[in-house]
C-alpha positions as protocol buffer text, in pm:
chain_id: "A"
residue {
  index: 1
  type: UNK
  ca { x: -4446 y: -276 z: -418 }
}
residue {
  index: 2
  type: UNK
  ca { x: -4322 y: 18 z: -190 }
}
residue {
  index: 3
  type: UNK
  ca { x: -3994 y: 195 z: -147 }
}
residue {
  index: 4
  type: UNK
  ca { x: -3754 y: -68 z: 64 }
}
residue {
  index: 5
  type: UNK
  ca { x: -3785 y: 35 z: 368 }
}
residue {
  index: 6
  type: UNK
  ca { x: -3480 y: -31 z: 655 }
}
residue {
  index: 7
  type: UNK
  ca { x: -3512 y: 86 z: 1002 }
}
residue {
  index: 8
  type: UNK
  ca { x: -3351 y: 57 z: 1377 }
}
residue {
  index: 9
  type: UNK
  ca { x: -3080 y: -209 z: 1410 }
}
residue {
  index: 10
  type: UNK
  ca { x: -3159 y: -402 z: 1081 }
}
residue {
  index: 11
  type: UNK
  ca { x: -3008 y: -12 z: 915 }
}
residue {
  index: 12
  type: UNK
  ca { x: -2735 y: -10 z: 1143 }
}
residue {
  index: 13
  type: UNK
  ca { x: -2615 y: -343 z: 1069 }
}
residue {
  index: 14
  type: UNK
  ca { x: -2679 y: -293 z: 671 }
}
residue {
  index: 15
  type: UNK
  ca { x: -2495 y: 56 z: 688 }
}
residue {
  index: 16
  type: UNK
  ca { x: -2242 y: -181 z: 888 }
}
residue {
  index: 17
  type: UNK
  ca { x: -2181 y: -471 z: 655 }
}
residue {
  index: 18
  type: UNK
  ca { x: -2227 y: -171 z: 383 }
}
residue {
  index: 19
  type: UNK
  ca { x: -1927 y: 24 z: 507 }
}
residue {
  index: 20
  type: UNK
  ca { x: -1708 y: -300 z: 548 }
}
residue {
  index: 21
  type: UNK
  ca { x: -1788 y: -402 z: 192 }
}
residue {
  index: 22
  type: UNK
  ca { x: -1679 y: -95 z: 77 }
}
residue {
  index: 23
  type: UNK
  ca { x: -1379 y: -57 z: 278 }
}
residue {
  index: 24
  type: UNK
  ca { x: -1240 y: -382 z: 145 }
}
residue {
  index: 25
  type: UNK
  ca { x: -1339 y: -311 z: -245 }
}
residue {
  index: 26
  type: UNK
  ca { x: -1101 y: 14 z: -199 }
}
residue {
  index: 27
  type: UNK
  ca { x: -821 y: -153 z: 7 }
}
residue {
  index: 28
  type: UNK
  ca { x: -815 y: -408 z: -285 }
}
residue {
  index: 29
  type: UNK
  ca { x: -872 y: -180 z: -540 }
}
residue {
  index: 30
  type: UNK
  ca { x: -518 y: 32 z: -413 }
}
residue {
  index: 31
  type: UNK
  ca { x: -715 y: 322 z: -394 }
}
residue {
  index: 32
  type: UNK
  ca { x: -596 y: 405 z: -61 }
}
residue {
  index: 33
  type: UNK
  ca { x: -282 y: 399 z: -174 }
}
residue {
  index: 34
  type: UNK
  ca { x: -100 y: 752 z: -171 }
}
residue {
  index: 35
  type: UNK
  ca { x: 115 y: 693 z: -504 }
}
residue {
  index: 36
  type: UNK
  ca { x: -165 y: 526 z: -675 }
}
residue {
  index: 37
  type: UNK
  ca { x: -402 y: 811 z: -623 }
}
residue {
  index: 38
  type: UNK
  ca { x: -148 y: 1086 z: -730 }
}
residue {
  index: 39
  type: UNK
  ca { x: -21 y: 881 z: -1048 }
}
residue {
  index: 40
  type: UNK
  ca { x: -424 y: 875 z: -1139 }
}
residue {
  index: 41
  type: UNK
  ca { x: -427 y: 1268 z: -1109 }
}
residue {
  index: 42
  type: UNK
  ca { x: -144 y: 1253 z: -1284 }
}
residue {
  index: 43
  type: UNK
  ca { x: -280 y: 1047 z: -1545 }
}
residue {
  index: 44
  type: UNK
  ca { x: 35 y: 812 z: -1496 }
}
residue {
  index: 45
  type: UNK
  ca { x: -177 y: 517 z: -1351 }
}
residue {
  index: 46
  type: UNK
  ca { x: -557 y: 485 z: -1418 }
}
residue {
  index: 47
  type: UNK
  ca { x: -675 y: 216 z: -1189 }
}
residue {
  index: 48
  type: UNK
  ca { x: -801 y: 456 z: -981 }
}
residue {
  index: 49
  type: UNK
  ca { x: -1012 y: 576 z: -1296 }
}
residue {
  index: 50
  type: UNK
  ca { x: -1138 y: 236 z: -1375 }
}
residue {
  index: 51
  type: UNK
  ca { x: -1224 y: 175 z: -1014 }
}
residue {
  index: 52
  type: UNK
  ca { x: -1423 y: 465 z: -1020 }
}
residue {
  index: 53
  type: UNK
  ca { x: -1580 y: 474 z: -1427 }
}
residue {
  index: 54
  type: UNK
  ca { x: -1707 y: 90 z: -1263 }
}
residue {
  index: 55
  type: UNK
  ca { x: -1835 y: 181 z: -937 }
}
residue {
  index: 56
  type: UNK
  ca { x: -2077 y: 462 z: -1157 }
}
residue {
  index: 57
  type: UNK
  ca { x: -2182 y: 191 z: -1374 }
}
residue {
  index: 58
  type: UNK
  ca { x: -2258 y: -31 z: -1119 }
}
residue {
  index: 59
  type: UNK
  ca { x: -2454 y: 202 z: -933 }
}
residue {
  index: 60
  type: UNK
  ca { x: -2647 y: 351 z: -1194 }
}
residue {
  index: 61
  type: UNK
  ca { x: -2732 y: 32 z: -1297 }
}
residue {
  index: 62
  type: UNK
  ca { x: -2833 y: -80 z: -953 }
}
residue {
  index: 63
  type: UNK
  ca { x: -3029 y: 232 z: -861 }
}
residue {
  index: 64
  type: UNK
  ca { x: -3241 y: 264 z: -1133 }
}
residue {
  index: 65
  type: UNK
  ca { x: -3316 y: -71 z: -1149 }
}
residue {
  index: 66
  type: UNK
  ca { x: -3438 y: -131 z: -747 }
}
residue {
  index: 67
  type: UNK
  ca { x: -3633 y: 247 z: -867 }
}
residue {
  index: 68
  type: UNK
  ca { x: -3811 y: 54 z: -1170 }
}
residue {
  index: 69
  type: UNK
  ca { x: -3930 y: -219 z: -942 }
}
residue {
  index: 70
  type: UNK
  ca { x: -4027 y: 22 z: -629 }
}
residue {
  index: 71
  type: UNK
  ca { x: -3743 y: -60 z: -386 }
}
residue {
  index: 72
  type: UNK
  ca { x: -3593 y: 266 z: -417 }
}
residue {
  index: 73
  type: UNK
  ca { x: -3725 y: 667 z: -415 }
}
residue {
  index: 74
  type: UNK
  ca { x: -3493 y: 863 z: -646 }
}
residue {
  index: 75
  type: UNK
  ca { x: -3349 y: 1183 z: -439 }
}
residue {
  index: 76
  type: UNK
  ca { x: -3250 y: 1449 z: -705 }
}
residue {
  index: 77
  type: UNK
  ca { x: -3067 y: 1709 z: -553 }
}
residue {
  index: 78
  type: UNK
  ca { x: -3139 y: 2082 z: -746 }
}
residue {
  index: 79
  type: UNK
  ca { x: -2824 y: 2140 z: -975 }
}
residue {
  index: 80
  type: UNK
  ca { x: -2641 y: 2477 z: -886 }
}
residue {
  index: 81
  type: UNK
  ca { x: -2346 y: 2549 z: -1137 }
}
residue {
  index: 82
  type: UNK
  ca { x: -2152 y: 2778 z: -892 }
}
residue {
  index: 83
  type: UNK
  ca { x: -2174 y: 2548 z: -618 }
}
residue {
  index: 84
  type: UNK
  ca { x: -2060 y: 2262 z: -802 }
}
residue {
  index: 85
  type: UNK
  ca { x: -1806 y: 2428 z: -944 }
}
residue {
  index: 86
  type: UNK
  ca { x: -1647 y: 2557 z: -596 }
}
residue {
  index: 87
  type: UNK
  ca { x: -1677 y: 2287 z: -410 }
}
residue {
  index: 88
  type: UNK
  ca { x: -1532 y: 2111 z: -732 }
}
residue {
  index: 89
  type: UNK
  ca { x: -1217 y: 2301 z: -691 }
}
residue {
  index: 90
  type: UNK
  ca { x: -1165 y: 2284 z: -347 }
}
residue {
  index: 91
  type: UNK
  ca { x: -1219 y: 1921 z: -353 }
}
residue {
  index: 92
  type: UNK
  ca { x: -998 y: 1875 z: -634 }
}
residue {
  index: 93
  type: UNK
  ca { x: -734 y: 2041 z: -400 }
}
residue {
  index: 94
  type: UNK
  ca { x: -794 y: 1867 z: -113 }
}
residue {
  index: 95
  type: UNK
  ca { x: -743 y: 1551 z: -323 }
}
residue {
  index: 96
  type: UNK
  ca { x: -404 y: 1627 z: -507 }
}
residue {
  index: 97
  type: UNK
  ca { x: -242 y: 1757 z: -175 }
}
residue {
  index: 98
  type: UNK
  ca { x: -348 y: 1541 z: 73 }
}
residue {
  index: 99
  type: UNK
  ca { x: -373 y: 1251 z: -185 }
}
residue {
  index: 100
  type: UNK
  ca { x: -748 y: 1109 z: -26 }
}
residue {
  index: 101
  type: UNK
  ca { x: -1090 y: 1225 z: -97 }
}
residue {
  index: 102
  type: UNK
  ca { x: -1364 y: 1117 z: 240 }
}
residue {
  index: 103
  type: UNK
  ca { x: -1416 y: 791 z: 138 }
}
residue {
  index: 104
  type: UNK
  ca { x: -1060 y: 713 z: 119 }
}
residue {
  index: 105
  type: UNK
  ca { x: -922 y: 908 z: 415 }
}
residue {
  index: 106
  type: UNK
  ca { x: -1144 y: 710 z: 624 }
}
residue {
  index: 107
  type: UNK
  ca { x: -1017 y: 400 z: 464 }
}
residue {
  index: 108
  type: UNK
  ca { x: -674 y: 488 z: 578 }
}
residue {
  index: 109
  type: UNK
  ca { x: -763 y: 545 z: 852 }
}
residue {
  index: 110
  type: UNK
  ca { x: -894 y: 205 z: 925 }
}
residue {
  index: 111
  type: UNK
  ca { x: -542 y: 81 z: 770 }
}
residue {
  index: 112
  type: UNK
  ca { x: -374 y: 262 z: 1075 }
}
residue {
  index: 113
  type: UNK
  ca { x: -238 y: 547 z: 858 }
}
residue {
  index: 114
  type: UNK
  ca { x: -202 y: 877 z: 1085 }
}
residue {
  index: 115
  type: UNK
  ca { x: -202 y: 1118 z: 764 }
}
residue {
  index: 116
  type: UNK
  ca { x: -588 y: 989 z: 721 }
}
residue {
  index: 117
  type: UNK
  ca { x: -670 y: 1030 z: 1086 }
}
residue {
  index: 118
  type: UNK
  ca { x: -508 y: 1455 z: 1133 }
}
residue {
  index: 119
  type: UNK
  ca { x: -516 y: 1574 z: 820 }
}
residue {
  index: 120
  type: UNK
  ca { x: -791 y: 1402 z: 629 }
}
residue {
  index: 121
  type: UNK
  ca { x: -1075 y: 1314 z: 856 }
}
residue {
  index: 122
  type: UNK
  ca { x: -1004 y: 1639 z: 1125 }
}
residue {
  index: 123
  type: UNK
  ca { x: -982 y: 1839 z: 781 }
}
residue {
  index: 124
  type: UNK
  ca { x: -1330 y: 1701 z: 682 }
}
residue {
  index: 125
  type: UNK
  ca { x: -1482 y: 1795 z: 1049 }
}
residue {
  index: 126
  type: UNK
  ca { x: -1314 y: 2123 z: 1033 }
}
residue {
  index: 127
  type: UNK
  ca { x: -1424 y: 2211 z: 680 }
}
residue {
  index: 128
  type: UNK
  ca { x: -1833 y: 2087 z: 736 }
}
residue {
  index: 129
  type: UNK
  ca { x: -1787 y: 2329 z: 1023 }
}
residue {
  index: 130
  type: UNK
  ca { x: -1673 y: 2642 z: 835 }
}
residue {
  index: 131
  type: UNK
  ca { x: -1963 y: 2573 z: 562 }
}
residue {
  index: 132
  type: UNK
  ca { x: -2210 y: 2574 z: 818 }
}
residue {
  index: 133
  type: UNK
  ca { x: -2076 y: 2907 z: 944 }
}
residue {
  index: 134
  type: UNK
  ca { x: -2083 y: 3031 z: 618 }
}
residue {
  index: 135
  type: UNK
  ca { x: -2384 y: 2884 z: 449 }
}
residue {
  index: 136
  type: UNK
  ca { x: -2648 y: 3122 z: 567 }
}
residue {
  index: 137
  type: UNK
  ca { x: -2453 y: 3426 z: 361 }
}
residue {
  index: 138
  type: UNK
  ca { x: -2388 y: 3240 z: 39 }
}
residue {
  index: 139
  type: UNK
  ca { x: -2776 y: 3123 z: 34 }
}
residue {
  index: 140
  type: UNK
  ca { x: -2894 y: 3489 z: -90 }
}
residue {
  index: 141
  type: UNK
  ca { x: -2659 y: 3531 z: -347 }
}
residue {
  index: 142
  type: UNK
  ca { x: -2350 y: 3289 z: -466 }
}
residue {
  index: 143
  type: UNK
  ca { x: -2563 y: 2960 z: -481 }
}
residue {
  index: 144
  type: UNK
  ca { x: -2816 y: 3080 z: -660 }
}
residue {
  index: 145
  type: UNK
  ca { x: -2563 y: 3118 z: -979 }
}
residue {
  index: 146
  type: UNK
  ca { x: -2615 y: 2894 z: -1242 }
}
residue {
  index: 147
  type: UNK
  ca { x: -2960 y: 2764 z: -1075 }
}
residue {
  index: 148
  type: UNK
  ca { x: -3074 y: 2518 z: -1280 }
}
residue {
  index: 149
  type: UNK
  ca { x: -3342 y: 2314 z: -1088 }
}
residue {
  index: 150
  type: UNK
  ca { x: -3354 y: 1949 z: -1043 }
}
residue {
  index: 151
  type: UNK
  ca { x: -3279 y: 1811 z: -1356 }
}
residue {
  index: 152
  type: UNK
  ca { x: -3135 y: 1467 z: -1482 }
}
residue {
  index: 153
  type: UNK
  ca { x: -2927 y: 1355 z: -1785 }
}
residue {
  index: 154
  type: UNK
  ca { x: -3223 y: 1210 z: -1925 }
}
residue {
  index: 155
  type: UNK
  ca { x: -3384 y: 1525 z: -1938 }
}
residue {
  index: 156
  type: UNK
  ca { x: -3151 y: 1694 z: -2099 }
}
residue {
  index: 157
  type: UNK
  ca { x: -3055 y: 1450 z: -2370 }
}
residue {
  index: 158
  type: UNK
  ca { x: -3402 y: 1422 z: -2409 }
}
residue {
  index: 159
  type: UNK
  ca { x: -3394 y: 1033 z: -2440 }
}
residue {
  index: 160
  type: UNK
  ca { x: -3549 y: 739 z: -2200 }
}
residue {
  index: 161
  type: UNK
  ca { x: -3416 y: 615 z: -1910 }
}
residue {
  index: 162
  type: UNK
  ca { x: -3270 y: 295 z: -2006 }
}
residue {
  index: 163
  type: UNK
  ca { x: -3160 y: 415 z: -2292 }
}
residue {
  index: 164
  type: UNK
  ca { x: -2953 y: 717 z: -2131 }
}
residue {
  index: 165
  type: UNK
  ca { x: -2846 y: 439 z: -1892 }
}
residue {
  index: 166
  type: UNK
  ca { x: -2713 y: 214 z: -2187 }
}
residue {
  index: 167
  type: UNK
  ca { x: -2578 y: 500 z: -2354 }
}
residue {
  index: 168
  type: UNK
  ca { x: -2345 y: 587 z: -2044 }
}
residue {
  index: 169
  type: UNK
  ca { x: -2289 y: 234 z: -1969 }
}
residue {
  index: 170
  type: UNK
  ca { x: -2106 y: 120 z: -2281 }
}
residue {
  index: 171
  type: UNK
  ca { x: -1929 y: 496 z: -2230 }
}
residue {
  index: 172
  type: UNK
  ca { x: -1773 y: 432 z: -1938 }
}
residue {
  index: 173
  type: UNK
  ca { x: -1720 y: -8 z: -2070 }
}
residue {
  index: 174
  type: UNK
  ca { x: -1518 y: 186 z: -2343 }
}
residue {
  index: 175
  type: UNK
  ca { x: -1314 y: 399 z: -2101 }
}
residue {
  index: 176
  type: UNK
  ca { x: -1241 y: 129 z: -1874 }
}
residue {
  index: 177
  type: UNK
  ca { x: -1127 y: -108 z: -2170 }
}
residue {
  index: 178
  type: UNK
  ca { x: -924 y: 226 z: -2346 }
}
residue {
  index: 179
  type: UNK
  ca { x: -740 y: 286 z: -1978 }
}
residue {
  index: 180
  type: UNK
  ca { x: -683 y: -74 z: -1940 }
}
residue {
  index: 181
  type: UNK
  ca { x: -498 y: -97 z: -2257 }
}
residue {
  index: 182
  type: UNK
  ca { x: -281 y: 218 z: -2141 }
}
residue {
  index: 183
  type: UNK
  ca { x: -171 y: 14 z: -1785 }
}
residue {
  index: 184
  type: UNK
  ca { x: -120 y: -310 z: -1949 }
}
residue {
  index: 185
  type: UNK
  ca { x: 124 y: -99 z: -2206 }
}
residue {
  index: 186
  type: UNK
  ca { x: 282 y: 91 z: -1936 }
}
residue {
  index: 187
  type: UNK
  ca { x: 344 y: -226 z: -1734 }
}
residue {
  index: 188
  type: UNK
  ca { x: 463 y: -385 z: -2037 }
}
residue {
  index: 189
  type: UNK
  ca { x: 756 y: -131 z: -2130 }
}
residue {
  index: 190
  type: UNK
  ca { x: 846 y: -51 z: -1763 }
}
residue {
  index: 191
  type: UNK
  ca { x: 921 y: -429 z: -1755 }
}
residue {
  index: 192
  type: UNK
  ca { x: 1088 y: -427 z: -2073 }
}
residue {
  index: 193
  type: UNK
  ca { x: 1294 y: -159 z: -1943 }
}
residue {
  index: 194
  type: UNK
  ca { x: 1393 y: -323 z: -1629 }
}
residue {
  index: 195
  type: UNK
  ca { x: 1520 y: -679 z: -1759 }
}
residue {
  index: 196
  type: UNK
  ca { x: 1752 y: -485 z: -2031 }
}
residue {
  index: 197
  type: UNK
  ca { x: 1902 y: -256 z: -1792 }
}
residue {
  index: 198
  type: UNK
  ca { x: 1950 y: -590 z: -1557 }
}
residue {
  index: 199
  type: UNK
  ca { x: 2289 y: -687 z: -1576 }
}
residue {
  index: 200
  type: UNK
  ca { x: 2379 y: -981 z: -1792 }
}
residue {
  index: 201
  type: UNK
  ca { x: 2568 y: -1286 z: -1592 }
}
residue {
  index: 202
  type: UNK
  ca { x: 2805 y: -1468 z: -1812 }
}
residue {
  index: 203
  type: UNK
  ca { x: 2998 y: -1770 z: -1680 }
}
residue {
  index: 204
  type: UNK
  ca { x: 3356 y: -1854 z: -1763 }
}
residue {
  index: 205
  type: UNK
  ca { x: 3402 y: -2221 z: -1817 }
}
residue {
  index: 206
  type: UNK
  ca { x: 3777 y: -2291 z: -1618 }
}
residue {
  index: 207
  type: UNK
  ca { x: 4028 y: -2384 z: -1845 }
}
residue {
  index: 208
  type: UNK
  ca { x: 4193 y: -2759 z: -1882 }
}
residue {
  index: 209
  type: UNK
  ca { x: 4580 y: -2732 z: -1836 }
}
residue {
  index: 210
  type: UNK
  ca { x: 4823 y: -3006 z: -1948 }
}
């Protein structure tokens, strides 16, 4: 059995139904939700987290697997320490100030949200433009730091596959379950807070006179 292979309008309309799909997981997952994404930087809220720990399982799980059975050619992109760490950073300040990362800015975008549309996906244009200005002089130098080749997280725990792939599923179960506990708590005392500072109604039963 060979690679999966999806062309013309068949990959249009998969990378359409694809893109609606995952539109609608975000939308109901609140992650394009301004407050919810700053409270998970802030590590006030972690549904964003859990959103995110499940999407990795869920792909990892799924990608491998359609790569087992031949539906899928495994991509691995070289890993360079000093790129990763750069664009790490600037993405990590792009997504506290302007509160989406691509995925999401799009997203809100689609919800009719103008902050997505200027400053989100204009940034992104504006951005991939710069990089390609300035690509050809970091090549010689800069992103070769920290070359390390194309290497996977099997190879470097030195264990199977599957078993890497259990390993860092019941990981990220735990996390999900641990940050769960933390929201249902938080929840729990903000409500606690709110019906004792409500104020308490008492009724005055009118008095009989003779």
């Amino acid at each position: 059995m060979g690679p999966l292979e999806i062309t013309g309008t068949a990959r249009l309309a998969l990378g359409l139904v694809t893109g609606i799909a995952f539109g609608f997981i975000l939308q109901k997952g609140q992650a394009l939700k301004f407050l919810k994404i700053i409270d998970a930087l802030r590590l006030r809220d972690f549904t964003i987290w859990k959103l995110m720990f499940t999407a990795i399982g869920v792909g990892m799980i799924g990608i491998y697997a359609m790569h087992e059975l031949g539906l899928a050619k495994l991509h691995i992109k070289p890993t360079i320490l000093s790129a990763n760490i750069l664009g790490g950073l600037i993405f990590g300040a792009g997504f506290a100030l302007l509160g989406f990362c691509p995925e999401t800015c799009v997203g809100a975008v689609g919800e009719g949200r103008l902050d997505g549309l200027y400053s989100g996906v204009l940034g992104l244009l504006i951005g991939a433009g710069l990089y390609s200005e300035v690509y050809p002089y970091l090549v010689p130098g800069f992103l070769k730091l920290g070359a390390l080749g194309k290497v996977t997280l099997p190879q470097l725990l030195g264990i199977g596959v599957w078993s890497t792939v259990l390993v860092v599923a019941l990981a990220l179960g735990a996390a999900i379950r641990f940050l769960d506990g933390i929201d249902r708590g938080a929840r729990a005392k903000a409500e606690s807070t709110k019906l004792a500072s409500a104020p308490v109604k008492t009724s005055q039963e009118p008095s009989l006179t003779q």
